[in-house]
C-alpha positions, 0 to 999 in steps of 0.5 A: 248131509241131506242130498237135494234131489232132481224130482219130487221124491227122494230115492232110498229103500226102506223094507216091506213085506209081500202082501197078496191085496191092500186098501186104496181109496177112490176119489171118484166113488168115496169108497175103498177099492182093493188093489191085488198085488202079484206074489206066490208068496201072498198068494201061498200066506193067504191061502194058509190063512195067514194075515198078510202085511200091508205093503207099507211102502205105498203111497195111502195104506190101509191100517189092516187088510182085513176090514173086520179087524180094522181099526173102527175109525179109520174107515170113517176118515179116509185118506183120500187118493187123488183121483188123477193117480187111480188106474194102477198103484202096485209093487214092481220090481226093477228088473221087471221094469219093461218099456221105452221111457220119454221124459218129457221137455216140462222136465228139467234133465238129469241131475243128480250127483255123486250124493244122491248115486251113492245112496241109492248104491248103499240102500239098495247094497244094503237091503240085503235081499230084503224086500225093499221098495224105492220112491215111486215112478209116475208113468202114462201109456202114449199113443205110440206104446212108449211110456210118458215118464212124469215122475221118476226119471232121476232115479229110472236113469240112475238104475239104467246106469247100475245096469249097465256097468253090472253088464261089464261083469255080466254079459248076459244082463239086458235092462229091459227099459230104455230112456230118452230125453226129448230135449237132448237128441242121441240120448238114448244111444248115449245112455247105453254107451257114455263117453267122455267126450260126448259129455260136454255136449250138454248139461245132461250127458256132463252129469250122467257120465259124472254118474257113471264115474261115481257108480264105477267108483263105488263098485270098485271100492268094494272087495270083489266088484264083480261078486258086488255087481251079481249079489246087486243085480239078484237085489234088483231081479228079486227083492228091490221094487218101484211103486208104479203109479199108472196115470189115465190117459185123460189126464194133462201130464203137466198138471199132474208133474207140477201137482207131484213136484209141489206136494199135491199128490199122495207121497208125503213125508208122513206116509214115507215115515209111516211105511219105514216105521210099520216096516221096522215094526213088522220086525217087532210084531207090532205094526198093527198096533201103531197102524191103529196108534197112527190112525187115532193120532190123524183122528184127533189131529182132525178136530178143527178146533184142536187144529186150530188152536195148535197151528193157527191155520184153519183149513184141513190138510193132506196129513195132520200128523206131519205136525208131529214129525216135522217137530221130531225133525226140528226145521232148519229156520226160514221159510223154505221147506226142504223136500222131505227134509222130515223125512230124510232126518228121522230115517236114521233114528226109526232104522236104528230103534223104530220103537222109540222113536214112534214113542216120541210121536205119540208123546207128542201126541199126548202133549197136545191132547193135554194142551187142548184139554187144559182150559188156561193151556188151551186158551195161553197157548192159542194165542200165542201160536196164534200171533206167531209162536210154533208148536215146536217153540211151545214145546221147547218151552214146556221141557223139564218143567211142571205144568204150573212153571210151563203156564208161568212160562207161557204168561212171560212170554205174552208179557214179553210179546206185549211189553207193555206198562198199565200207562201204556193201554190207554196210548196204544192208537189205530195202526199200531201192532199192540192194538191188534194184540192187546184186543185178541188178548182181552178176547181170549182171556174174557172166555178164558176167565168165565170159570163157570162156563165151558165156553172156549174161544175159536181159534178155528174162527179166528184163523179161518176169517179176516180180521180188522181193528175198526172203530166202534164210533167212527166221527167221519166218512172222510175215507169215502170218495165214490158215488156208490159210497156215499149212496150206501153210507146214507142208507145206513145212517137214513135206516138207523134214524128209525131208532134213535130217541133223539130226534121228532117224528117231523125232523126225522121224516123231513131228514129223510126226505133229504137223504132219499133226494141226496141219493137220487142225485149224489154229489160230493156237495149232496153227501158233505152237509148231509154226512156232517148233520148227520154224524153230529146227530149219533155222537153225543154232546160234547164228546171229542174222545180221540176216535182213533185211541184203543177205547174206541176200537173193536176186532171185527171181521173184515167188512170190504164195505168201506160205507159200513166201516166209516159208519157210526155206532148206532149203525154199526150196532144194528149191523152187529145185532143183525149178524149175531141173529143169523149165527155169525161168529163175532168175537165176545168183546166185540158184542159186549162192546155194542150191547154197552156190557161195559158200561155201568147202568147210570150212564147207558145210553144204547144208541150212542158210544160216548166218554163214559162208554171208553172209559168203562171199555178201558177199564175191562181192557185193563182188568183182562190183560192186567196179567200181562202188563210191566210193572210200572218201574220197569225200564 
């Protein structure tokens, strides 16, 4: 079972090797700064000149120490520090954690239980005297010489308790550190001596005795409890180690506690898995390799059209990766993201064969690179995560199958999202989901079909802009109840005038004339006749096509000008032209749709958007997503 932990990160040990410096990056400069670790050893292997390891365990590590040797990309996508944590960030080891600790009252108390004791027990039981590092603290020096703990308390106070009872074994044993809780009084004293009477005092001191007993407990299952108790302090005097994160004086503590506990700070669950995994490789003589392995995979991952297109989210993140991991872990369903739940599930298979499971990774990896080269994949794919299908799913479906059967599988899937007939195109109407859906397919599969192009469609515009379905000829501005509305709506439609053929140079001065006066003094009796005349002078004779039918609806990004919005075509075509001119993104279809690319030559009529325009938009619309339609029989 996955233990819930009382603060940001989970407390368990994984190995690392000694190094004499490594990498870090400063947020404020843009550069990398090295920070050097103590150690003889390092000292000793550097001096010989050996290549010292990376301390893995840390929170941003460099691929190598030795920039020469490094990998040529990673120093060109830096993992960025958050500049709030860029004092200090090095190995200390538990027994020489000195100082007086207040845990500040923005913290809840302590709250672990037996769970999450007893791992921290069996990890660091069974580092064996290897060099192992727990999750980080996270302290800022106050005024008064204590140390402000922000971040560590649960597991500070749990190892003040091993301390302890190892101390009933070991008289001469003195923890160094000391605790208190600023919103329980005696704290402190209670730490050093708990009680089971005083653990009913409060909710903290019930837990922390609860942690005592169950510390006791392990200690006396083991064969000799005193030999257990003197092999555990040597781990905690020589070889098990807190990172130590110093954070500078200027900074609001609690801002930088609520960046901790939701994920905004360094430690994630990719770097934890990467530290785990390049410890278990350094036993393989392979930690450079997938170091640079792991660089190249965040590299690519980095491609924001690639990112897009596999996520549907458009915006960069701490770690790209993490896609990876998170599908090897599989996600328990719903939206609550456990903490470090990727983490804690891969732990087990990386301790047990590192190998194989980095080979899943990039696997993975592959896969996602083979997507997005494959033009139908990419496009299929795209659109599917795009409309709420995950990468894990796409991958479940790609198992055990060729490339043709996994895009025969990726067609049913959108025939069955849609769950449409070829009778049905024609009835879907404005707020009804399957618009939206069939009019970002037959977008998708207008790029995807140009065979002699190597054009793709953005996913990566998609994600990152609102958008709407609006209507290519809106008849009326009956949504339009403001001044300024109206105001704005007769600008747009006196502009368009100066184009359209239908209308005399006198009819079109005098209409003008109108307008300007109207806008000069609006009403809702000024704008109606006006908003009527003028409407029936854009639409064509005759035409009472449903405005509201999927033949006259178009995706467009999401305008908050309401007046342009209820506008006609003419002047939602000028307003298209004008935005294609400076480099806006508008969807293929989109443009078609207003450069009459769908209607046939006879029937052009540039300034207008009539019958025989729907009908030929129709009849695209069928031909693009026809693939994706039930036959006609279907029940």
């Amino acid at each position: 079972m996955t233990p819930q932990f009382g603060d940001s990160s989970p407390d368990h040990l994984y190995g690392t090797s000694q190094v004499s410096e490594f990498q870090s990056w400063d947020a404020n400069r843009n550069s990398p700064v090295r920070v050097r670790l103590a150690g003889r050893r390092a000292a000793r292997s550097a001096a010989e000149g050996c290549n010292p390891r990376l301390p893995v365990a840390t929170a941003r590590e460099a691929a190598v120490v030795n920039p020469a040797r490094s990998n040529p990309v990673a120093s060109r996508y830096p993992r960025a520090v958050e500049s709030d944590l860029r004092t200090e960030l090095r190995p200390v080891l538990v027994g020489e954690i000195v100082g007086d600790f207040l845990v500040p009252a923005y913290q809840r108390g302590y709250r672990w239980g037996p769970d999450e004791v007893t791992r921290l027990l069996n990890d660091i039981s069974g580092s064996s005297g290897r060099k192992y590092f727990l999750q980080p603290v996270v302290a800022k020096r106050r005024d008064d010489g204590k140390w402000e703990l922000i971040d560590g308390q649960q597991r500070l106070t749990t190892l003040l308790l091993i301390l302890r009872y190892i101390r009933e074994h070991l008289p001469t044993v003195h923890p160094r550190y000391s605790l208190e809780y600023e919103t329980r009084p005696g704290s402190a004293g209670y730490l050093q001596d708990p009680t089971p009477e005083q653990s009913q005092d409060n909710i903290d001191f019930f837990h922390v005795f609860k942690a005592v007993t169950c510390i006791r407990e392990w200690f006396d299952s083991r064969d000799n409890p005193t030999l257990a108790a003197i092999n555990f302090y040597k781990y905690l005097s020589e070889s098990v180690y807190v990172i130590w994160y110093e954070a500078p004086a200027d900074v609001e503590s609690t801002t930088l506690f609520t960046r901790l506990n939701v994920g905004r700070i360094p430690l994630t669950d990719a770097e934890l898995v990467k530290a785990l995994l390049l410890t278990r490789a350094s036993e393989l003589r392979r930690e450079r390799e997938i170091a640079a392995q792991w660089d190249t995979i965040e590299r690519d991952l980095r491609v924001p059209e690639l990112w897009a297109f596999v996520t549907g989210r458009p915006s960069q993140e701490a770690t790209h990766i993490t896609l990876l991991l998170d599908t090897l872990a599989v996600w328990p369903k719903g939206r609550h993201r456990p903490l470090f739940h990727t983490f804690e599930t891969l732990r087990p298979p990386i301790e047990d064969d590192a190998q194989d499971t980095w080979n899943k990774v990039v696997a993975l990896h592959s896969l996602v690179m083979g997507w997005y080269d494959n033009r139908d994949l990419f496009h299929k794919i795209g659109y599917l995560i795009s409309r709420g299908r995950t990468f894990g799913e796409l991958v479940s479906l790609s198992e055990d199958c060729t490339k043709r059967e996994f895009e025969s599988r990726l067609d049913a899937w959108i025939r069955n999202y849609l769950s449409l007939k070829g009778s049905d195109l024609a009835e879907l109407r404005y707020g009804n989901w399957k618009t939206a859906a069939v009019l970002l397919l037959m977008n998708v599969e207008t790029v995807r079909s140009m065979k002699l192009s190597a054009e793709r469609f953005s996913f990566r515009e998609h994600a990152a802009q609102r958008w709407s379905i609006e209507h290519i000829h809106a008849q009326n501005a009956e949504q339009l109840n403001r001044a300024a509305q109206w105001q704005e709506w007769l600008r747009l439609h006196r502009d368009a005038l100066a184009g359209l053929p239908a209308i005399s140079q006198e009819a079109r001065a005098a209409l003008t004339a109108r307008i300007d006066a109207a806008i000069g003094d609006i009403s809702a009796e000024t704008f109606a006749p006006l908003e009527q005349e003028l409407t029936t002078l854009f639409s064509l004779a005759g035409d009472s096509g449903d405005v509201d039918a999927i033949a006259n609806l178009a995706l467009l990004a999401s305008d908050d000008n309401s007046a342009l919005s209820n506008s006609v075509f003419e002047v939602k075509r000028r307003n298209i032209l004008d935005r294609d001119r400076l480099g806006s993104y508008i969807p293929v279809c989109t443009r078609n749709v207003f450069l009459k690319y769908y209607t046939d030559a006879e029937g052009q009529q540039i300034h207008y958007w009539g019958q025989h325009d729907r009908d030929g938009y129709l009849a695209a619309m069928r031909q693009h997503v026809g693939a994706y339609l039930l036959d006609e029989d279907t029940t």
